[in-house]
HTML snippet that shows the backbone in 3Dmol.js (N, CA, C, O; Angstrom):
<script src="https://3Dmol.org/build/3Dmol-min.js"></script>
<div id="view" style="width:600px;height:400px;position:relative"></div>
<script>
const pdb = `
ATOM      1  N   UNK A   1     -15.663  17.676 -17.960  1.00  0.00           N
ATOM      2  CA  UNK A   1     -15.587  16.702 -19.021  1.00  0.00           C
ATOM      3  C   UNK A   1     -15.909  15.326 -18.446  1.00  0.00           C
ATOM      4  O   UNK A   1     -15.397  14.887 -17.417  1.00  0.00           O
ATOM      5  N   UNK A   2     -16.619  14.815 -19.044  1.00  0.00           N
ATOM      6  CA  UNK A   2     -17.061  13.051 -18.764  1.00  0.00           C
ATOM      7  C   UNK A   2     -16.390  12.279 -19.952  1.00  0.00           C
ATOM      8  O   UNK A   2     -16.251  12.541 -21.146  1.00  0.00           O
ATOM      9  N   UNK A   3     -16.048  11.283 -19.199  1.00  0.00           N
ATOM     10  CA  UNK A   3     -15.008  10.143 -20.178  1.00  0.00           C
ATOM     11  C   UNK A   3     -15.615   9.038 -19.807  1.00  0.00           C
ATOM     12  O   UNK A   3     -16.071   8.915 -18.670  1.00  0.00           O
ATOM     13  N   UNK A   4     -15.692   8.120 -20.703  1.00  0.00           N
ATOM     14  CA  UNK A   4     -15.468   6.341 -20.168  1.00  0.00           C
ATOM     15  C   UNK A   4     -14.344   6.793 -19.628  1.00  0.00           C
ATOM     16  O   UNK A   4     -13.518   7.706 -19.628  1.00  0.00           O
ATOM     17  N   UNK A   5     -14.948   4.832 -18.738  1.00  0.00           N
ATOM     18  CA  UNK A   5     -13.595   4.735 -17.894  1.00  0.00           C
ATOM     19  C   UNK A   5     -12.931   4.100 -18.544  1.00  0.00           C
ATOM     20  O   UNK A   5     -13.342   3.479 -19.524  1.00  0.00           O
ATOM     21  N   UNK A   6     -11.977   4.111 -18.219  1.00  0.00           N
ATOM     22  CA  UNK A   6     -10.516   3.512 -19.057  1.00  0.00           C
ATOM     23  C   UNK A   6      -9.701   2.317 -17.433  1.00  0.00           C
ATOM     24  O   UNK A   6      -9.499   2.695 -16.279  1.00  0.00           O
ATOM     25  N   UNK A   7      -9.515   1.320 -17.869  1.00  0.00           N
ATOM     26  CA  UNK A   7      -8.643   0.139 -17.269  1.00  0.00           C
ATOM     27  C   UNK A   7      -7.385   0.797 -17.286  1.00  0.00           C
ATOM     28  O   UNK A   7      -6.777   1.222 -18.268  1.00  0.00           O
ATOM     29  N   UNK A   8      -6.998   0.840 -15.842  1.00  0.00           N
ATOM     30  CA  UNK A   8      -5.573   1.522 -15.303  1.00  0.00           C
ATOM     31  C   UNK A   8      -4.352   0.061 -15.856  1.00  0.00           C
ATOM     32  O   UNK A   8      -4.212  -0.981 -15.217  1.00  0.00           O
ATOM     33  N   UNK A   9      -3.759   0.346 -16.923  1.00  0.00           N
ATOM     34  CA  UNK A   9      -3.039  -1.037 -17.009  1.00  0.00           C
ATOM     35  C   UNK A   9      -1.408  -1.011 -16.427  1.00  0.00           C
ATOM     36  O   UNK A   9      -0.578  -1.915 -16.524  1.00  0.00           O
ATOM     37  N   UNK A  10      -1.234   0.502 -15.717  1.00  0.00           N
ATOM     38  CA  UNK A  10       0.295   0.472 -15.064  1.00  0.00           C
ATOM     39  C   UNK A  10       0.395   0.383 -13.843  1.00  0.00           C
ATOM     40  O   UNK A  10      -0.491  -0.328 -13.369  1.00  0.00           O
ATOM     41  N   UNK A  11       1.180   0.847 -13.022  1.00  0.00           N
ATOM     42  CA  UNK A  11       1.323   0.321 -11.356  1.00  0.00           C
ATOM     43  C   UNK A  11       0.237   1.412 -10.958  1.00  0.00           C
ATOM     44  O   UNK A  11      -0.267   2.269 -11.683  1.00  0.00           O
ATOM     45  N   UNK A  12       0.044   1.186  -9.795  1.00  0.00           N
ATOM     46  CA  UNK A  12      -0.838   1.320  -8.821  1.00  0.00           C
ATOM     47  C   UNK A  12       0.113   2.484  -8.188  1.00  0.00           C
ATOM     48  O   UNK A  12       1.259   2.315  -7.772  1.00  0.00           O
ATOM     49  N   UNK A  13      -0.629   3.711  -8.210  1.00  0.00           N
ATOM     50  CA  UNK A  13       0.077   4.851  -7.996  1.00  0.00           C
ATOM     51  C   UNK A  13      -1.261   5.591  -6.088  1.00  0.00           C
ATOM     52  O   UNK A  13      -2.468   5.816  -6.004  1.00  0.00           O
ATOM     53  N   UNK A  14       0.022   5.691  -4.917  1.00  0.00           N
ATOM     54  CA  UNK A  14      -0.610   6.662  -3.763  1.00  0.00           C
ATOM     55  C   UNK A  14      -0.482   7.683  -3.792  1.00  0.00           C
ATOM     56  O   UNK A  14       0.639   7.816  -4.284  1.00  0.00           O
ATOM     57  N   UNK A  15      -0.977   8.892  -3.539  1.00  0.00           N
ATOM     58  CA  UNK A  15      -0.392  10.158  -3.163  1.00  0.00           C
ATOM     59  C   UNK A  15      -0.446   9.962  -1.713  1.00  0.00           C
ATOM     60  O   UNK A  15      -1.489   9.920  -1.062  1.00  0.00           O
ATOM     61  N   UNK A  16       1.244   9.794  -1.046  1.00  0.00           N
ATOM     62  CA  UNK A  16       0.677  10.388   0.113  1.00  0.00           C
ATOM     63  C   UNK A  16       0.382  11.651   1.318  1.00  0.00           C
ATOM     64  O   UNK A  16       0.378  11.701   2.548  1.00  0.00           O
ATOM     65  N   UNK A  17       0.168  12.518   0.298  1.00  0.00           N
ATOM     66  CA  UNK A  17      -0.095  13.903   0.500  1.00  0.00           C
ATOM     67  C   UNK A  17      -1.991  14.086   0.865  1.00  0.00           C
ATOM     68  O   UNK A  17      -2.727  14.911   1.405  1.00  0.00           O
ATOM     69  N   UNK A  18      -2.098  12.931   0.269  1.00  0.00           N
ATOM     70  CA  UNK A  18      -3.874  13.314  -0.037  1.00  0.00           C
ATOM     71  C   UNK A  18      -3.999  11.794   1.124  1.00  0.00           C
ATOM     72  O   UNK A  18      -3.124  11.155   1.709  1.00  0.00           O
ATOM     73  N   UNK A  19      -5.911  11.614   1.059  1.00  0.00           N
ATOM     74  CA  UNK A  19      -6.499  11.013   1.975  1.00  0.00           C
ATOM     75  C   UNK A  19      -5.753   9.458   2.071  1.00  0.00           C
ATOM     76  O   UNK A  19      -5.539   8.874   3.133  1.00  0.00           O
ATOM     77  N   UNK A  20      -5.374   8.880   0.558  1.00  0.00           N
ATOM     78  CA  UNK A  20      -5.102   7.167   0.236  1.00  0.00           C
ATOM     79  C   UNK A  20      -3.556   6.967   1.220  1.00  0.00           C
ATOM     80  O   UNK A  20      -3.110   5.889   1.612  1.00  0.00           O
ATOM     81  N   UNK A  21      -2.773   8.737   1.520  1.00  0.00           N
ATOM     82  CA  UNK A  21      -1.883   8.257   2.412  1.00  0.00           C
ATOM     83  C   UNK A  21      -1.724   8.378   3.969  1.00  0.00           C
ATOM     84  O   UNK A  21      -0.712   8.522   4.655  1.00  0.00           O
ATOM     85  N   UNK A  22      -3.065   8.274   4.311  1.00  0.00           N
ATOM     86  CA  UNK A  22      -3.780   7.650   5.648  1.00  0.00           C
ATOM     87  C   UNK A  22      -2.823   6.758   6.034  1.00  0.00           C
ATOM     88  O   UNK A  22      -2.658   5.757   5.337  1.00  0.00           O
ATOM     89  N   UNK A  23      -1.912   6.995   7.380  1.00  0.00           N
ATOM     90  CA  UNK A  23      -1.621   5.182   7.649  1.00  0.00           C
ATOM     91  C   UNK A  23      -2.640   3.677   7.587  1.00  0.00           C
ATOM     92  O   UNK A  23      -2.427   2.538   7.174  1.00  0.00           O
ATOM     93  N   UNK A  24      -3.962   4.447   8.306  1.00  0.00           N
ATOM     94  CA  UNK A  24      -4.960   3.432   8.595  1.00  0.00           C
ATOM     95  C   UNK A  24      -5.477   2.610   7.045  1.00  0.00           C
ATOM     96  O   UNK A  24      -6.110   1.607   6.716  1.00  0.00           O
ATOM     97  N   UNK A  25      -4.825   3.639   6.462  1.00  0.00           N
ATOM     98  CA  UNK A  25      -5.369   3.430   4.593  1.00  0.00           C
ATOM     99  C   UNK A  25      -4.283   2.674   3.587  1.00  0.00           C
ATOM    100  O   UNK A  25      -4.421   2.126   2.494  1.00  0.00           O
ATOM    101  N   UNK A  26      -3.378   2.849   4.276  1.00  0.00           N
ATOM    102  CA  UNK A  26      -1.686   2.244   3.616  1.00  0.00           C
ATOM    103  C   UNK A  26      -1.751   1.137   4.383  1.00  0.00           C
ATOM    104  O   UNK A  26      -1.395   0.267   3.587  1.00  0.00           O
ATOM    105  N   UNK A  27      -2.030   0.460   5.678  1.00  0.00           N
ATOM    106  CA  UNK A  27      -2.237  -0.777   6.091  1.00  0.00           C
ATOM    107  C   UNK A  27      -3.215  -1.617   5.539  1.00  0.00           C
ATOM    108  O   UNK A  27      -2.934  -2.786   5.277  1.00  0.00           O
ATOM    109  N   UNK A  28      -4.640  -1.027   5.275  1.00  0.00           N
ATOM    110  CA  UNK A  28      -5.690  -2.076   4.507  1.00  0.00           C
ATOM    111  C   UNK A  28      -5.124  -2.206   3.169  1.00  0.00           C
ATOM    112  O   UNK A  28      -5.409  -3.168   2.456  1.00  0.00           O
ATOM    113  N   UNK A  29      -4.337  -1.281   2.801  1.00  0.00           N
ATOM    114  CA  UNK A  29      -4.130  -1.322   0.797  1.00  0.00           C
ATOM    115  C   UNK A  29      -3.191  -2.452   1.417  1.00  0.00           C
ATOM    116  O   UNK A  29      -3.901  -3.457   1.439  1.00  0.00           O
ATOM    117  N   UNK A  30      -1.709  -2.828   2.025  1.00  0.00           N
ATOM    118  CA  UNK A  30      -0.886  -3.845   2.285  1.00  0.00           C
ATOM    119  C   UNK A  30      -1.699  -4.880   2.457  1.00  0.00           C
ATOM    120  O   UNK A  30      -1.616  -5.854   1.709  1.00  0.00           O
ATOM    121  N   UNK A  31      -2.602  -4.819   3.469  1.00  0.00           N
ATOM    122  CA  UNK A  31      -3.078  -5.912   3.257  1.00  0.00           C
ATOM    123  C   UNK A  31      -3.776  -7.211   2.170  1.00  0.00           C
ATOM    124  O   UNK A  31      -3.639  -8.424   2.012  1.00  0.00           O
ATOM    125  N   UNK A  32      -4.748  -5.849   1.457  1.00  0.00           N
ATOM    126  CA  UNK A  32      -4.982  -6.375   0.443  1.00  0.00           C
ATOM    127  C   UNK A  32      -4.207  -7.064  -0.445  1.00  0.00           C
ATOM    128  O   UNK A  32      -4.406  -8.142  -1.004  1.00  0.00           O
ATOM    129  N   UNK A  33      -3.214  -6.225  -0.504  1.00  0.00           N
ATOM    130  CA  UNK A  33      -2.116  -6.585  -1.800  1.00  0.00           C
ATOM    131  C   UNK A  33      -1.385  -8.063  -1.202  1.00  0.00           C
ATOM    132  O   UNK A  33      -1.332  -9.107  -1.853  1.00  0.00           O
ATOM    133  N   UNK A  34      -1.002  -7.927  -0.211  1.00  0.00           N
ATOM    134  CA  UNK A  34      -0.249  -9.225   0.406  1.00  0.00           C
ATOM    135  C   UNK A  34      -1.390  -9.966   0.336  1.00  0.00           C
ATOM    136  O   UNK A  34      -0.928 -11.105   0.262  1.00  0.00           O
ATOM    137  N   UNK A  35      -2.670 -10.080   0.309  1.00  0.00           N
ATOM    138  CA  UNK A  35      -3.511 -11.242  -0.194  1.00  0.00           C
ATOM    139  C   UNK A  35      -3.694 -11.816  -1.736  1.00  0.00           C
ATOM    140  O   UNK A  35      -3.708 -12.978  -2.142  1.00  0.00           O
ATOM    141  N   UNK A  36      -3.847 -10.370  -2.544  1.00  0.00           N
ATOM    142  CA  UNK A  36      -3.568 -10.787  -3.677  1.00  0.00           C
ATOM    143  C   UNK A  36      -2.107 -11.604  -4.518  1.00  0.00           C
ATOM    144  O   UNK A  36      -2.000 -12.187  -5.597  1.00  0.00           O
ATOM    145  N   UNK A  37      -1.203 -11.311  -3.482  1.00  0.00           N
ATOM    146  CA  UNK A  37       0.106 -11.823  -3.918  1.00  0.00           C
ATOM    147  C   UNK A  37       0.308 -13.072  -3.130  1.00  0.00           C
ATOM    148  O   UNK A  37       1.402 -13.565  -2.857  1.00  0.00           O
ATOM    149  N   UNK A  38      -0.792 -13.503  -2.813  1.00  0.00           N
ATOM    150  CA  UNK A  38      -0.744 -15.034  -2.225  1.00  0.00           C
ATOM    151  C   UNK A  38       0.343 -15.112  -0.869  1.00  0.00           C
ATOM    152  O   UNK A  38       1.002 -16.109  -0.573  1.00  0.00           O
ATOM    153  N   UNK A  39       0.350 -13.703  -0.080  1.00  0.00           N
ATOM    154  CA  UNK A  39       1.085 -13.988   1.569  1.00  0.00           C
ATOM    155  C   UNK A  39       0.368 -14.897   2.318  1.00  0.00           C
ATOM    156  O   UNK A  39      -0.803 -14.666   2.019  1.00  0.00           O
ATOM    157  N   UNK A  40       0.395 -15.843   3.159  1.00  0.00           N
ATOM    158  CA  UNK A  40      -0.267 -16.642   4.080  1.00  0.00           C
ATOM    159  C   UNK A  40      -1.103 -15.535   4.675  1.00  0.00           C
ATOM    160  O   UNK A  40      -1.376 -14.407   4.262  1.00  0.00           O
ATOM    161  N   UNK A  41      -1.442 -16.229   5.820  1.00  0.00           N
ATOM    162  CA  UNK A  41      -2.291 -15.057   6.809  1.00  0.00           C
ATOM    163  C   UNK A  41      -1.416 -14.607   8.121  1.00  0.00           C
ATOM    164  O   UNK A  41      -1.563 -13.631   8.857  1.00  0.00           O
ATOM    165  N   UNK A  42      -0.637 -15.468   8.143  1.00  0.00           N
ATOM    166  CA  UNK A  42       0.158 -14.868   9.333  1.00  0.00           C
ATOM    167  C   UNK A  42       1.167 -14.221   8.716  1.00  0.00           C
ATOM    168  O   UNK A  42       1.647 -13.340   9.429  1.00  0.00           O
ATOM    169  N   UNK A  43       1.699 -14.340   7.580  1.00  0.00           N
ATOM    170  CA  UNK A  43       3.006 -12.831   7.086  1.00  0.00           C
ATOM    171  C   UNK A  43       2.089 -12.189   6.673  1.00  0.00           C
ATOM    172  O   UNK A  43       2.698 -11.424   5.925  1.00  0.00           O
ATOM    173  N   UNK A  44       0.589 -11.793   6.559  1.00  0.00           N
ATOM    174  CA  UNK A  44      -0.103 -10.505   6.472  1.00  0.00           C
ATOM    175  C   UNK A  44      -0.285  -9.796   7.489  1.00  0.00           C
ATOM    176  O   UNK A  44      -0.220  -8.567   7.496  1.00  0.00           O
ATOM    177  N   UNK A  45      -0.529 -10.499   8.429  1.00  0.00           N
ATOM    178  CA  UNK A  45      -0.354  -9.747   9.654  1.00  0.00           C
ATOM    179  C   UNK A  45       1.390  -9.137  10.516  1.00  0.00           C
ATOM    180  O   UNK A  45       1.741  -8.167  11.187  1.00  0.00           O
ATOM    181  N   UNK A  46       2.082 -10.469   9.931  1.00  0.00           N
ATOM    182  CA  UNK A  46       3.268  -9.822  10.277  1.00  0.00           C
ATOM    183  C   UNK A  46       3.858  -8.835   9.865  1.00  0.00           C
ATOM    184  O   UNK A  46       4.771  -8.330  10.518  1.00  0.00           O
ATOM    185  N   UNK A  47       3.282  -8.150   8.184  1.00  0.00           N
ATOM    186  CA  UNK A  47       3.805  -7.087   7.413  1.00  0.00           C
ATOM    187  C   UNK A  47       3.146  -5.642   8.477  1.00  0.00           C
ATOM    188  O   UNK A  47       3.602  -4.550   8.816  1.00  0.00           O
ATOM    189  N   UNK A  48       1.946  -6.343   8.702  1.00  0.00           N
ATOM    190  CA  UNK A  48       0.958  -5.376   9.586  1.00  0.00           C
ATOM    191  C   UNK A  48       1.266  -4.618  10.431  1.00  0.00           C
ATOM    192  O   UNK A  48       0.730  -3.517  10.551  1.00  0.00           O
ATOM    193  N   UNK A  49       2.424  -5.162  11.380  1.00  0.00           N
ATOM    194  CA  UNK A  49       2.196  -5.487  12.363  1.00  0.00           C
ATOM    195  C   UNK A  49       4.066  -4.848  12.640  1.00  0.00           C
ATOM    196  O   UNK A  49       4.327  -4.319  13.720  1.00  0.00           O
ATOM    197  N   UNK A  50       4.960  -4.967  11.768  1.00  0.00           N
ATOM    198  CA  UNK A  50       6.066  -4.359  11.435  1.00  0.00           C
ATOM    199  C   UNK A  50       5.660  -2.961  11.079  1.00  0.00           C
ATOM    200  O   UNK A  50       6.305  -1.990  11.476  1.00  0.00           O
ATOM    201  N   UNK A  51       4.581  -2.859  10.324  1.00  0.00           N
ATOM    202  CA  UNK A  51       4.045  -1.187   9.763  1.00  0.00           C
ATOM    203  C   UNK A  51       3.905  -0.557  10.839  1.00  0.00           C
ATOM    204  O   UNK A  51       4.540   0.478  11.042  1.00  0.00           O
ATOM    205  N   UNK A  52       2.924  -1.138  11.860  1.00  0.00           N
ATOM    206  CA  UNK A  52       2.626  -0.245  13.434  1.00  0.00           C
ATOM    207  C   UNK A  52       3.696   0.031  14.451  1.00  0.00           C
ATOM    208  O   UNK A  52       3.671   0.828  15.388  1.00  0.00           O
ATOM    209  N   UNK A  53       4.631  -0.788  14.074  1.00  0.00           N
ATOM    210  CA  UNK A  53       6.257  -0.485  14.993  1.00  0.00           C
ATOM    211  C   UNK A  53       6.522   0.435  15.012  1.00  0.00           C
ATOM    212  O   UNK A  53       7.009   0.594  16.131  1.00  0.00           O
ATOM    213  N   UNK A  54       6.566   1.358  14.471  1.00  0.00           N
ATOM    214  CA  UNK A  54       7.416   3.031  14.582  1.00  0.00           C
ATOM    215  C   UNK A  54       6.935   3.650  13.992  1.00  0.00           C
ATOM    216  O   UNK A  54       5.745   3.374  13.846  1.00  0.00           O
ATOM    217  N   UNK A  55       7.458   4.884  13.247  1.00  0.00           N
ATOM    218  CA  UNK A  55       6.713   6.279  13.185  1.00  0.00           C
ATOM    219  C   UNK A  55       5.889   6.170  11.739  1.00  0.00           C
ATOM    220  O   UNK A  55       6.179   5.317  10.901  1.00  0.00           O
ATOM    221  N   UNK A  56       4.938   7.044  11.579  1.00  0.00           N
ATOM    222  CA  UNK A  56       4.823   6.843   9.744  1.00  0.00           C
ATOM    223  C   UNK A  56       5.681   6.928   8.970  1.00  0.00           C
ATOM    224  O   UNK A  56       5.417   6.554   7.828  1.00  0.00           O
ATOM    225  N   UNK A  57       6.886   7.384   9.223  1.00  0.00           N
ATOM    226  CA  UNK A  57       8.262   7.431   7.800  1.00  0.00           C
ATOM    227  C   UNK A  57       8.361   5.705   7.872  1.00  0.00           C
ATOM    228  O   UNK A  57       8.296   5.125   6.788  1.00  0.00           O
ATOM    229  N   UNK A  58       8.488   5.028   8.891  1.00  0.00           N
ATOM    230  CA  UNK A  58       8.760   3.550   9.224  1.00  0.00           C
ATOM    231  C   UNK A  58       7.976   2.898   8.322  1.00  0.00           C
ATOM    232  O   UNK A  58       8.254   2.251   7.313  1.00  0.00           O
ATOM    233  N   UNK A  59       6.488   3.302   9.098  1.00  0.00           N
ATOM    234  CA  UNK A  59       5.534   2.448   8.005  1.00  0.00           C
ATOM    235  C   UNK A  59       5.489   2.686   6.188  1.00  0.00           C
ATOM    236  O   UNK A  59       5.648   1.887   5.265  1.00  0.00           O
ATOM    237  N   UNK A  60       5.296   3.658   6.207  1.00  0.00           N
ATOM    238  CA  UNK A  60       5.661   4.184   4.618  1.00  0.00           C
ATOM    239  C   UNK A  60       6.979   3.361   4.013  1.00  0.00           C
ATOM    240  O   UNK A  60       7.149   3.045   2.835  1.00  0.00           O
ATOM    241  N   UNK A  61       7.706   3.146   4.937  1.00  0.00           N
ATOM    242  CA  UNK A  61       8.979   2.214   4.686  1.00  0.00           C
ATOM    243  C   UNK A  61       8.761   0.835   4.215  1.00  0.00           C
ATOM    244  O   UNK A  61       9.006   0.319   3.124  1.00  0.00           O
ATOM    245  N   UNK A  62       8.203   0.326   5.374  1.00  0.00           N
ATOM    246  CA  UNK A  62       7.599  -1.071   5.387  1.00  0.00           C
ATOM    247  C   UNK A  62       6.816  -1.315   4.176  1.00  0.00           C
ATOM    248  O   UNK A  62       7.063  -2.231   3.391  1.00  0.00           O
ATOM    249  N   UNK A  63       5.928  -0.527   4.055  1.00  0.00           N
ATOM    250  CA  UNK A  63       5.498  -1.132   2.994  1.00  0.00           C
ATOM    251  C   UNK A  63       5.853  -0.621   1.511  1.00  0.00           C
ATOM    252  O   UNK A  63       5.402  -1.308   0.594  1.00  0.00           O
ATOM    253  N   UNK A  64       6.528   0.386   1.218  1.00  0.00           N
ATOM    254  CA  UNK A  64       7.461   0.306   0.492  1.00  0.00           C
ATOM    255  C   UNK A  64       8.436  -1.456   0.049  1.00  0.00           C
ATOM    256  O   UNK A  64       8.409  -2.235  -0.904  1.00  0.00           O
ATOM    257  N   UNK A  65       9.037  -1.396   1.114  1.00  0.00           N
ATOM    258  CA  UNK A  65      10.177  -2.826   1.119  1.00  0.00           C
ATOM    259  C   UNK A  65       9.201  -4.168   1.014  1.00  0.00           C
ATOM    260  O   UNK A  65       9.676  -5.299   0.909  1.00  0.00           O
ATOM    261  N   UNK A  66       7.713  -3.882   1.058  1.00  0.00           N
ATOM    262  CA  UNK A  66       7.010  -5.328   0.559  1.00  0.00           C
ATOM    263  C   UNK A  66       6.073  -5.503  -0.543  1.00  0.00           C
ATOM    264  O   UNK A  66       5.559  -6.528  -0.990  1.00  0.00           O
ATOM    265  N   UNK A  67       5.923  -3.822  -1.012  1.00  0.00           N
ATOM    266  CA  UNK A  67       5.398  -3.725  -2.141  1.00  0.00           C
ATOM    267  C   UNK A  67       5.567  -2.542  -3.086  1.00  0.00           C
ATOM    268  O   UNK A  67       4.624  -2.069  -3.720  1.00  0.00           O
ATOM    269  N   UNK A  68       6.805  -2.094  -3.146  1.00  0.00           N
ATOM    270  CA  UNK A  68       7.627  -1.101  -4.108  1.00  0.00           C
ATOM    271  C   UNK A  68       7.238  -1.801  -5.370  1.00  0.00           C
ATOM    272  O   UNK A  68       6.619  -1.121  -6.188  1.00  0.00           O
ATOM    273  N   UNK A  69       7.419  -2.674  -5.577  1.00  0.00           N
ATOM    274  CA  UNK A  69       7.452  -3.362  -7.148  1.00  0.00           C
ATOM    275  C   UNK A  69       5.999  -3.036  -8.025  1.00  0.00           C
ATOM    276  O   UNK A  69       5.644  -3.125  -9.200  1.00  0.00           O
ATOM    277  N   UNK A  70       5.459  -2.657  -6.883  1.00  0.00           N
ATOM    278  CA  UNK A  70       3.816  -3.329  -7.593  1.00  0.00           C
ATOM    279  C   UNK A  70       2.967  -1.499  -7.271  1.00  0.00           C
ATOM    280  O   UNK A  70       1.911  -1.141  -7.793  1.00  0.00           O
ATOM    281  N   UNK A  71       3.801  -0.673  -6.328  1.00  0.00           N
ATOM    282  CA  UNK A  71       3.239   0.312  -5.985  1.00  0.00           C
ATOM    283  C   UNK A  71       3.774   1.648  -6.144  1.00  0.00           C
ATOM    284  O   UNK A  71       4.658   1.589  -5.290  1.00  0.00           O
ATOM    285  N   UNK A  72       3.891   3.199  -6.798  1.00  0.00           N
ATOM    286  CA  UNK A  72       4.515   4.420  -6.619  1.00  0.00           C
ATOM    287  C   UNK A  72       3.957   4.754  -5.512  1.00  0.00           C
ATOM    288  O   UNK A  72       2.764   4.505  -5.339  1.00  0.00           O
ATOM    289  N   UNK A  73       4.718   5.389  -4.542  1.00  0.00           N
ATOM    290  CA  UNK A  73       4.465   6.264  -3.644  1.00  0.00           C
ATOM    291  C   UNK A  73       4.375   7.723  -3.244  1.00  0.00           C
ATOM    292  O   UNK A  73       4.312   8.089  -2.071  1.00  0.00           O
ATOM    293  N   UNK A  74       4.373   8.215  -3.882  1.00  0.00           N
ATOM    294  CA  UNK A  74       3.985   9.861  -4.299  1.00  0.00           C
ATOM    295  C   UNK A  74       4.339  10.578  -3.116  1.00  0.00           C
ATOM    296  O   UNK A  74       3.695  10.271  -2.113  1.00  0.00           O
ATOM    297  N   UNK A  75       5.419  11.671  -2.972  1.00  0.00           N
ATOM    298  CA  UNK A  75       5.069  12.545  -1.567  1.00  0.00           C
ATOM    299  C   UNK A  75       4.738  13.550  -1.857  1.00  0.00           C
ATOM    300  O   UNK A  75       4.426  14.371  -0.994  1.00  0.00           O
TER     301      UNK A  75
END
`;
const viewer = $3Dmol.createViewer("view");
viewer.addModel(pdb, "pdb");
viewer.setStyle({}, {cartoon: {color: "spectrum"}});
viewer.zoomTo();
viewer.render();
</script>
């Protein structure tokens, strides 16, 4: 079946079961988002940079605790 596309107008949903929950892929999406939410450049890197500290449950954490509001995280 082919559809128009349709404008996603609710949160921003990861699976991270599938490819988008890549760590290397959950750090550029933080990033992005901490740009769009107007973070400086050095707490983008510091969110960054807290994500690479410990294991992937950590990072999945991290950015959870800086962008839960705006993101589902799917396991």
């Amino acid at each position: 079946m082919i559809r128009e596309k349709q404008q996603n107008t609710g949160p921003i949903v990861i699976d991270l079961t599938g490819p988008d929950g890549n760590a290397f892929v959950l750090m550029g999406k933080a990033k992005g988002l901490a740009k769009q939410l107007g973070y400086d450049p050095i707490a983008q890197q510091d969110i960054i940079t807290e994500m690479m500290s410990g294991s992937y449950d950590e990072l999945v954490d991290t950015f959870d605790k800086y962008f839960g509001d705006y993101v589902i995280l799917e396991r």
